[in-house]
C-alpha positions, -999 to +999 in steps of 0.1 A: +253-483-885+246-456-862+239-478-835+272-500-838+291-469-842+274-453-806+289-491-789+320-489-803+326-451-785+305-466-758+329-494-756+362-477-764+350-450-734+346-482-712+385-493-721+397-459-720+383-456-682+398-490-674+432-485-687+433-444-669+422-462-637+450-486-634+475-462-643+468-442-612+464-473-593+503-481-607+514-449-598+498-446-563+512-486-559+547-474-572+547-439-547+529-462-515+563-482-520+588-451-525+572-440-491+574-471-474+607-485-482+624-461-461+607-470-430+610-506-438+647-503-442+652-483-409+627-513-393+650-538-405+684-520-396+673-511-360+674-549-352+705-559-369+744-553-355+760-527-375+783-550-396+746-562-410+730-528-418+762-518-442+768-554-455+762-557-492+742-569-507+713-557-479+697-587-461+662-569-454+648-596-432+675-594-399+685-635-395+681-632-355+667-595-347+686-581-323+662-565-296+691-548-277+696-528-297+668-505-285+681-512-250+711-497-257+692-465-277+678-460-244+707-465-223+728-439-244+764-439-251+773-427-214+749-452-197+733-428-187+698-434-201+694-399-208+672-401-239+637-416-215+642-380-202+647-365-240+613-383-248+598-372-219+608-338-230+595-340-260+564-352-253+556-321-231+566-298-255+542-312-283+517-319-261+515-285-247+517-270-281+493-291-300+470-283-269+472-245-271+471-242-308+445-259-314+423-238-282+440-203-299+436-207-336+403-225-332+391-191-312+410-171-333+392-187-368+361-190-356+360-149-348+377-146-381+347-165-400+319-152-386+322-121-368+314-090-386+335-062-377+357-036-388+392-047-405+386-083-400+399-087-437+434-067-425+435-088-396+434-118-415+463-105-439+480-096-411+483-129-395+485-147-429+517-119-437+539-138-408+539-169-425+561-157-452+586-148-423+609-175-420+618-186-381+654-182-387+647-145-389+638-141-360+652-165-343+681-148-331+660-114-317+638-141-302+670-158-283+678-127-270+645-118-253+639-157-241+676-143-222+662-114-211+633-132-198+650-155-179+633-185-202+667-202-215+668-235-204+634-241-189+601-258-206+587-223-209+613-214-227+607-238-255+568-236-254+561-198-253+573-189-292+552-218-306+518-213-286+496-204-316+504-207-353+489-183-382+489-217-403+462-229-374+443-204-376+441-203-411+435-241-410+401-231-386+393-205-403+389-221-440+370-246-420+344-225-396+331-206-431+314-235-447+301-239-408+260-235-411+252-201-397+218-211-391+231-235-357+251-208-343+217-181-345+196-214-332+223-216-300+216-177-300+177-178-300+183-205-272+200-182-249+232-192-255+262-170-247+288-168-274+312-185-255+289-220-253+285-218-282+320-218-295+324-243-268+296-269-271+286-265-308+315-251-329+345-269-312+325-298-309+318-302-344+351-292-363+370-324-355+386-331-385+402-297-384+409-298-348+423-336-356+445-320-388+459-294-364+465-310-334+483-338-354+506-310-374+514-289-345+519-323-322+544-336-350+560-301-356+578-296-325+583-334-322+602-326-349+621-292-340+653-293-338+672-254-337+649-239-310+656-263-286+694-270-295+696-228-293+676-227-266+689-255-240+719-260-225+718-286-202+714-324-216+679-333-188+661-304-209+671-317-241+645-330-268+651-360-293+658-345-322+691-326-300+698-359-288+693-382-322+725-351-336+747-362-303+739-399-304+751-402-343+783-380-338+791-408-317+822-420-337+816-450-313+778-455-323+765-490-340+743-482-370+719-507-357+713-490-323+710-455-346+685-468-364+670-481-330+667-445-319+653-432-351+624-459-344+617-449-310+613-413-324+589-421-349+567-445-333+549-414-311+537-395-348+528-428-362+508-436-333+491-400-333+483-405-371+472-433-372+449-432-338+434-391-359+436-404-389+397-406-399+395-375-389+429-361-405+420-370-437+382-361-430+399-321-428+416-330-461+393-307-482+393-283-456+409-255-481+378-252-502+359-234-478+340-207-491+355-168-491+332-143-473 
């Protein structure tokens, strides 16, 4: 009796496994779709005519896909084809970012996590304490000393506020502490200077953090919309998002050629991911480094 009883838990613990594994696989089925739908409507719409994209009911497959549309996102309202130079703005602007916060908060963490010194943990809270500023702020004071400067309409003028990122370098930090010390006093022993060594062995092996960071900060100011409209003035400096808000209060814009533009704008991140994105999700877990 004991015996058949042990099965039938064994058996009912089998069941209970089975049925809890394909509820999450519903729910991660029915949240893939919520996620994707979106994307796959504004796929759809960009190659339609505009009567199409607000006809009812929805045809999601276009009938004969309409590939001028994104010639004519490109071209612009004015014929001016104004947005190549918006993307090409853009790019700059991420680029440069991504580049320089991932060099300063992977410095910055990787003093932070294992050098010894006096107030490191108040420096850490310090850094941490600006992210509960919110940019708009500061974004006013900021304006006024990009004026001051003489940064208001120029690519410096949209890079400088957005070189480094305390969210980066807590992002490297949390990562560099689970790090193995004993590689960095084997670089030491070899003669190493501390500078090669964050260099060729620590950069070198925190991809997936590097990958996480450079893909947030790179999508982030592909993204950022009130610095540039605050701080541009002329449309050749412009970046998408600034010109995706004139294109659609076009009262003369087709919905299909909207759509167009939003595609163009996307494809850049979804490229990046998707081109990282072993080593994005590889820094998934990087909060659970340990706490010295």
């Amino acid at each position: 009796m004991e015996a058949k009883g042990l099965r039938l838990s064994s058996g009912g613990g089998i069941i209970g496994q089975r049925l809890s594994g394909s509820i999450a696989a519903a729910i991660l089925v029915a949240a893939c779709c919520v996620a994707v739908v979106p994307f796959a409507f504004m796929l759809g719409a960009s190659l339609m005519p505009g009567s199409d994209v607000t006809s009812i009911p929805y045809r999601w497959i276009p009938e004969k896909p309409l590939w001028s549309n994104f010639l004519n996102a490109m071209r612009g309202s004015d014929g001016d084809w104004i947005y190549l130079r918006n993307i090409f703005n853009s790019f700059v602007v991420a680029t440069t970012v991504s580049i320089s916060s991932v060099f300063l908060a992977s410095f910055t963490g990787y003093g932070l996590a294992k050098f010894k010194f006096r107030g490191r943990g108040i420096v850490f809270m310090g850094i941490m304490a600006t992210m509960m500023i919110p940019f708009e702020a500061v974004m006013i004071p900021l304006y006024l000393t990009a004026v001051k400067l003489g940064l208001q309409d120029t690519y410096a003028g949209l890079i400088m506020p957005f070189l480094t990122s305390a969210f980066g370098v807590f992002l490297m930090r949390q990562y560099l502490l689970g790090f193995p010390d004993e590689l960095l006093d084997a670089a030491r022993i070899d003669g190493c200077s501390e500078l090669r060594i964050y260099r060729s062995v620590v950069f070198k092996n925190a991809g997936p953090a590097v990958a996480t960071l450079a893909i947030l900060a790179f999508r982030g100011q592909w993204d950022n919309l009130l610095w540039p409209l605050l701080i541009t003035q002329s449309e050749e400096l412009k970046t998408i998002p600034s010109y995706i808000v004139r294109y659609t209060a076009d009262l003369t814009a087709d919905e299909g050629t909207m759509m167009a533009v939003a595609v163009i704008a996307a494809l850049p991140v979804f490229c990046l991911f998707f081109t990282m994105s072993k080593y994005f999700l590889q820094g998934a877990g990087v909060y659970s480094g340990s706490k010295s």
